[in-house]
N, C-alpha and C positions, 0 to 999 in steps of 0.2 A: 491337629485336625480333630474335630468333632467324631464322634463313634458313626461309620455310614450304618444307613439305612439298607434292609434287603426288601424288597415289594414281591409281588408276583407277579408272574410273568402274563403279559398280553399279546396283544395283536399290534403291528406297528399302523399306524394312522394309515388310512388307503392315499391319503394326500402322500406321503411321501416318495420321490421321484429318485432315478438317477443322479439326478443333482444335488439332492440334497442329501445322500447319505452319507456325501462328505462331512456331516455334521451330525453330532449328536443327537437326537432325538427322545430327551426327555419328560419322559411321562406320568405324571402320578399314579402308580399301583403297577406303572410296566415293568421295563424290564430288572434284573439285577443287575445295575447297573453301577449302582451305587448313590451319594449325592453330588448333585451335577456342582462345579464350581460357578461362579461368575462369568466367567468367560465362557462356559458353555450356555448359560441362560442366554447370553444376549445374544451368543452364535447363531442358537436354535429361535430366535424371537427374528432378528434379522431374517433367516431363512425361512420360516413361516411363510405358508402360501398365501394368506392372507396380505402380505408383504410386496406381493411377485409386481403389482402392478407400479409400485415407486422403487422397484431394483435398481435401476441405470439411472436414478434419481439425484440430483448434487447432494441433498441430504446423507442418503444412505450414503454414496462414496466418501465423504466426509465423515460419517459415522463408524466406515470401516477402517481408514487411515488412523481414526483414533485411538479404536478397537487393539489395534497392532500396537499403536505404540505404549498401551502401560498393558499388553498382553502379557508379560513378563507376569507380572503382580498379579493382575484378576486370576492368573491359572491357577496359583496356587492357592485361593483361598475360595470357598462357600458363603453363602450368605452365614448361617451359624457358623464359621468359624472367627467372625467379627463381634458375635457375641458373650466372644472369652477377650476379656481383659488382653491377654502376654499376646495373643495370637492377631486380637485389634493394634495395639500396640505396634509391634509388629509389621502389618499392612500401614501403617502410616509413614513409620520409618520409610518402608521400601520408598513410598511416596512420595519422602523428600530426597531420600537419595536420587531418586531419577530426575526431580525438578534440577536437584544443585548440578548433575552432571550432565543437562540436554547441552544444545549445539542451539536450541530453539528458541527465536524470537520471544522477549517479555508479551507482547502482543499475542502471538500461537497461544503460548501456554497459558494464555485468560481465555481466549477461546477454546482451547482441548478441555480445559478443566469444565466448562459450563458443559458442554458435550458430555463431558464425565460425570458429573454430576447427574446432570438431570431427565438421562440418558440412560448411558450404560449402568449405571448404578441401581437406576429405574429399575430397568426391562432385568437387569442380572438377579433381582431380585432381594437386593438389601434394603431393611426397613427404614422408614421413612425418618425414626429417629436418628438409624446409625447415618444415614445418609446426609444430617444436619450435624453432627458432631465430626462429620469428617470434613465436610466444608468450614466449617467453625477450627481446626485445628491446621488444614493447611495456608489458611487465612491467615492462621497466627504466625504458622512455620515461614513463610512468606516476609511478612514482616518483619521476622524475626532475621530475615535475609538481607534485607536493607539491599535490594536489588535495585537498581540503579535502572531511570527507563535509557531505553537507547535514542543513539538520534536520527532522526528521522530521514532517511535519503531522499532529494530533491532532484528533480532534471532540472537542469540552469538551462537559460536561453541559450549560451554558446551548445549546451550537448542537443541541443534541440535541432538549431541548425545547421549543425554537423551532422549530424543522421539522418535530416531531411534532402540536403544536401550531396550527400554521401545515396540517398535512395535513386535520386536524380542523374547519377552518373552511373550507379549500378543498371538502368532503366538505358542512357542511351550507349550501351555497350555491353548486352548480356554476353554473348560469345567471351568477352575476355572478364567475368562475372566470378568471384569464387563460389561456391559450394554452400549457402547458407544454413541448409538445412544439418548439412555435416558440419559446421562451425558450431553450429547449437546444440547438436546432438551426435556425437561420433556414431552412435550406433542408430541412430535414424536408416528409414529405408530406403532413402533417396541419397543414402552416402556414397555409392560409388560413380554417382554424374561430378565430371569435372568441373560445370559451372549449373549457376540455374538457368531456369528455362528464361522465357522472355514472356510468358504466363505467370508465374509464380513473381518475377519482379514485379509485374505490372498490378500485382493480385495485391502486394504489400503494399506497396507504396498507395495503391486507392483505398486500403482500408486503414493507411496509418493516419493519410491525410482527412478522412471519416472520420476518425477519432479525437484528432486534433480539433476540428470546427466546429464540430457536436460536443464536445465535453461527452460523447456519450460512454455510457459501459461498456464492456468487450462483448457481451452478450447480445445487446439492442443493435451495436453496428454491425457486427456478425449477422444478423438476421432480416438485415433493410432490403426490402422488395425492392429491383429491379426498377418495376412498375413507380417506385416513390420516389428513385432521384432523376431529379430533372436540370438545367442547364442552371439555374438560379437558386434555388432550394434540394433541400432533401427532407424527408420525415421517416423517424424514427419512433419505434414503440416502447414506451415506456413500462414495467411490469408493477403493479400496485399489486401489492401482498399477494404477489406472485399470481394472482387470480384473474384481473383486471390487467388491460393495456391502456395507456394513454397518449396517442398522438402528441409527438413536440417536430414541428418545423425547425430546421436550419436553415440560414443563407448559408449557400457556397460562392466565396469570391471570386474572381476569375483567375487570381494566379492556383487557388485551391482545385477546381473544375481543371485545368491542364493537366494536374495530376492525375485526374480522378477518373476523365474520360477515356483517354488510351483502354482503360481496364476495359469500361462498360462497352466501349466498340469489340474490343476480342472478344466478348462476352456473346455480344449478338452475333457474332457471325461464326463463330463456333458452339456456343450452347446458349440457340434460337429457344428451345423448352423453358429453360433455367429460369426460376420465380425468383431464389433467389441471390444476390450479391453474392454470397461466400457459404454460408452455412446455414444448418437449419440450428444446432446445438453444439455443446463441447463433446456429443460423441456423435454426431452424426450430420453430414454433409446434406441428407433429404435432397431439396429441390434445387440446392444450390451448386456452385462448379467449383469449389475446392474444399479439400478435407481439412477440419478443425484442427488437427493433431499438425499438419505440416504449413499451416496459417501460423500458428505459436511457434514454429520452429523457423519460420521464417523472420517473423517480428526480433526474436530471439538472437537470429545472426545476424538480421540485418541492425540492431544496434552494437553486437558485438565488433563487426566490421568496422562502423561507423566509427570504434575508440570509447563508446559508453561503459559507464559500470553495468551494473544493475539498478532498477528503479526504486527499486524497495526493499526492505531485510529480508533475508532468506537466499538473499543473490536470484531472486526474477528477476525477468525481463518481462511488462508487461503497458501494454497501451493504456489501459485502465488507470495510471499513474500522470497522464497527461490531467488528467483532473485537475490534480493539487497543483498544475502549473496557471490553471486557471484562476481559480483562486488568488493564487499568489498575484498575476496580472491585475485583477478587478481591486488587490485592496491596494496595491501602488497607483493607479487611478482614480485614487479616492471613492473607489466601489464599497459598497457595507456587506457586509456577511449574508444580508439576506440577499444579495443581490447574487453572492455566489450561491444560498441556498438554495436559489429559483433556476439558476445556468445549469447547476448539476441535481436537480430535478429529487431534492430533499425535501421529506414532509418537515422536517425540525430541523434551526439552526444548529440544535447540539451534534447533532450528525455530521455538517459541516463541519463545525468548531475541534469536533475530536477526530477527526481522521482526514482534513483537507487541509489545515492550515497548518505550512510546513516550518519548518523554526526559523528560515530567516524574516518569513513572514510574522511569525512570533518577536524576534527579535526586532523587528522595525515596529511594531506597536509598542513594546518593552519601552524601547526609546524615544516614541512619542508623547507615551504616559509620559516618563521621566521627565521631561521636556518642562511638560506641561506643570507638573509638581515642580520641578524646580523655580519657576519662577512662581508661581505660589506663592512659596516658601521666600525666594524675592520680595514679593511685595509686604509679605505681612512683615519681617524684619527690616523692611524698609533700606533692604541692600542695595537698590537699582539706584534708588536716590545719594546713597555715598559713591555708586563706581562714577554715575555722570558725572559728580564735580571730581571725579579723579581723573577723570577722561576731558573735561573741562582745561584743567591744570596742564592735562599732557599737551592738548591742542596749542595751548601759548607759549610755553617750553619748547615747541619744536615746529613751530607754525614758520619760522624763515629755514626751513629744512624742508625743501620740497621732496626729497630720495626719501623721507621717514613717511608711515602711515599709519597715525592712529585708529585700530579698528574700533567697533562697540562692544565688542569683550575685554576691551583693556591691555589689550598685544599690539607690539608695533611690529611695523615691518619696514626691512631698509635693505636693500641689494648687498649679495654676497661680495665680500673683495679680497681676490686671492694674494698672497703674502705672507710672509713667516711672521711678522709680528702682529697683535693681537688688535682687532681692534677694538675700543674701549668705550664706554657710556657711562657719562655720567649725569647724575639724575642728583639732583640737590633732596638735603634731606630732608628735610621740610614738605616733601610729597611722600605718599605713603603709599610705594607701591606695592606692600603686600596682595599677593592674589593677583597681579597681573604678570601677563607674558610675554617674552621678546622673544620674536620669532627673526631667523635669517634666510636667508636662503642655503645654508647647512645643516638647519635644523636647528629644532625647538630649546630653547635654553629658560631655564624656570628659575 
C-alpha cells in the first residue's frame, strides 16, 4: 500500500443523514481518515445525496450487485496503489482469479465487466490511463482463457404447452393447487398457504399469456393499463431510451382472451380503483393489484410445476425469454430477421441477431447455407450431371423391380425381410456406385 495521507480535520458535509453514515464519507482536507480505497469511492459516490433521486433505480441496483461482487479486490486497493508496478500487478491477478473461479454466465461477466470498467473504476477514482490498461489486459487474460461460449437455453413448443397447459388446470382447480410461490422460493412469504389463491393463478396465467402474444418485455406487460385491453386487442408501451414510450397494438385471439379475461373480471369486481393490470415496477405494485416480487414467484413455480427447466443461464425462470421463441417461429415460416426485428420492437437487427436467435434457430440456417453451397459446388464440378446418368443406369437395372426405389440422391430402397440369411445385391461392375446409398428398412448401409 501507498504511505496514507493525514488531512485536517473538518466539519462532515450538513447533507449527511442517518443513512448514510453507513458509509464513509470521504473528504479532501477532512477527516484523518486516511486514503480511502476504491470501494469506498464508489460507496461514498453511490451514496451522495446528489444520487438520492435514481436510488431504487435498475441502474444503481445493478451497479450495487456488481459493487459486491469484485468487493473482494476494490477493498484492498486505492487509486495510487495501482500506480506501483507489484501492487498493479497484483490487482490483476486477483482479477483473473475471480473470473477463472465464478459460477457466472460468459454473458454476466461481459456485462459485470463494462459496469466495472466504466463505472466503478470511474467514480472509484482510477485514472483514465490505468483504467485502459486494465481493460487491455483482462482482454488478454480472457483470451488467453479460450473460454468457450455456452449454449443458449431455448423453450421448445412441447415446454411451452405443457406449462400453458399445466396453468389451465392449475386455474380450474385452485383448492387442490400447490403452493407456487413456496416452489420458487422456500422462503417466500406466502410459503406457509397450502395452495394458491384463485387470484394469484388467475393473475399468472393472464399475464403469461400477455407475454406470449405481445412478444412483449416483463416490464411493458407488467405495466399495461387496464383501460388498454380490450376483447380483440391490447396496447402496450414501449420505452425508447428509457425516456420516450411508444404505443404497439396487439391482437388477442380468442383462445388467448379465455385466458386473459377471468383475471380482468376478478379485477373489476374487486379492485374497481386499480389502473393498473399487475404492477406499476419491479419494486413497486403503485396502481396495480399485485405485487412484482410474488408475480416472479409465481411465473417461477408455475413453470417449475409445469416440468420446465430454466429459461436461460443463471437457472431463471423468466417470461422475457418467450421472445427468442418468437423469433424462432417467424424464421421457420420463412420470416427475415427484420420481421422479428420489428415483433420484438428492436431499433437494429444486430440486437435481434445477438440475443434472439437461439441455436437451433442458428443451426437450421447453418444447414440452409450448407445446402445451398453444396450444390454450388455441384454445379461447377459438374457432379449433378454424373449422379443423373448414375441414377439413369440404376432406373433400367431395377426398373422390372417394383419393391426397389431409386431416389434422387442415389439411395435405394426396398422393404425390410426378416430371416437368418442375408439378403444380397448385386450391382454389375460396370456401374459405378461409389457415393451412393442403400437404404433398408434396418437401416442405413454405405
Amino acid at each position: 500500500m501507498s504511505k496514507k495521507r493525514h488531512t485536517a480535520l473538518q466539519t462532515i458535509s450538513k447533507y449527511e443523514t442517518a443513512e448514510t453514515k453507513e458509509f464513509p464519507m470521504w473528504i479532501e482536507q477532512g477527516m484523518d481518515q486516511g486514503i480511502p480505497t476504491i470501494y469506498d469511492n464508489i460507496i461514498s459516490w453511490i451514496s451522495n445525496p446528489r444520487r438520492r433521486l435514481r436510488k431504487g433505480s435498475r441502474t444503481m441496483k445493478n451497479l450495487k450487485v456488481v459493487v459486491s461482487k469484485f468487493s473482494n479486490i476494490i477493498q484492498q486497493y486505492t487509486p495510487d496503489d495501482l500506480l506501483i508496478d507489484g501492487q498493479f500487478e497484483s490487482f490483476i491477478l486477483a482479477l483473473e482469479d475471480m473470473i477463472k473461479n465464478t459460477d457466472l454466465a460468459n454473458s454476466t461477466i461481459d456485462s459485470y465487466l463494462q459496469i466495472f470498467y466504466n463505472t466503478i473504476l470511474v467514480h472509484g477514482k482510477v485514472s483514465a490511463s490505468l483504467i485502459s490498461d486494465i481493460k487491455s489486459d483482462i482482454r488478454f487474460m480472457r483470451k488467453r482463457m479460450k473460454l468457450k461460449q455456452s449454449n443458449q437455453i431455448e423453450i421448445s413448443d412441447d415446454d411451452l404447452q405443457q406449462w400453458l397447459t399445466s396453468l389451465d388446470e392449475l386455474c380450474a382447480s385452485p383448492q387442490s393447487s400447490p403452493n407456487l410461490s413456496a416452489i420458487a422460493n422456500p422462503n417466500s412469504s406466502m410459503k406457509n398457504s397450502n395452495y394458491t389463491s384463485l387470484k394469484h393463478l388467475l393473475a399468472v396465467r393472464a399475464y403469461s399469456w400477455l407475454s406470449l402474444i405481445t412478444a412483449g418485455r416483463a416490464d411493458e406487460v407488467r405495466r399495461i393499463r387496464i383501460e388498454d385491453v380490450h376483447r380483440d386487442k391490447v396496447t402496450r408501451y414501449i420505452s425508447k431510451m428509457r425516456i420516450y414510450e411508444e404505443p404497439v397494438t396487439s391482437h388477442i385471439p380468442d383462445y388467448a382472451w379465455t385466458r386473459i379475461s377471468p383475471y380482468l373480471e376478478y379485477v373489476a369486481k374487486h379492485y374497481p380503483n386499480a389502473e393498473l393490470l399487475f404492477s406499476e415496477s419491479e419494486a413497486r405494485m403503485g396502481q396495480g393489484t399485485i405485487s412484482p416480487k410474488t408475480l416472479r414467484e409465481l411465473v417461477k413455480g408455475s413453470m417449475i410445476h409445469s416440468g420446465m427447466g430454466p429459461t436461460c443461464e443463471g437457472g431463471y425462470y423468466r417470461t422475457h425469454d418467450l421472445r427468442t421463441v418468437w423469433s424462432r417461429w417467424l424464421q421457420s415460416n420463412d420470416g427475415t430477421l427484420d420481421d422479428a426485428r420489428i415483433m420484438l420492437g428492436h431499433r437494429s437487427a444486430d440486437t435481434t441477431a445477438k440475443h434472439y436467435v437461439g441455436n437451433s434457430q442458428t443451426e437450421s440456417q447453418r444447414a440452409m447455407a450448407e445446402q445451398i453451397g453444396h450444390k454450388q459446388i455441384q454445379d461447377i464440378l459438374r457432379i449433378g450431371d454424373e449422379l443423373k446418368s448414375k441414377l439413369e443406369d440404376l432406373e433400367k437395372l431395377f426398373g422390372d423391380l417394383p419393391h426397389f426405389t431409386v431416389h434422387d440422391d442415389g439411395s435405394l430402397t426396398w422393404p425390410y425381410m426378416d430371416g437368418d440369411d442375408d439378403q444380397l445385391m448385386y450391382i454389375p461392375d460396370e456401374i459405378d456406385t461409389s457415393g451412393l446409398r442403400f437404404k433398408s428398412g434396418s437401416g442405413d448401409q454405405s
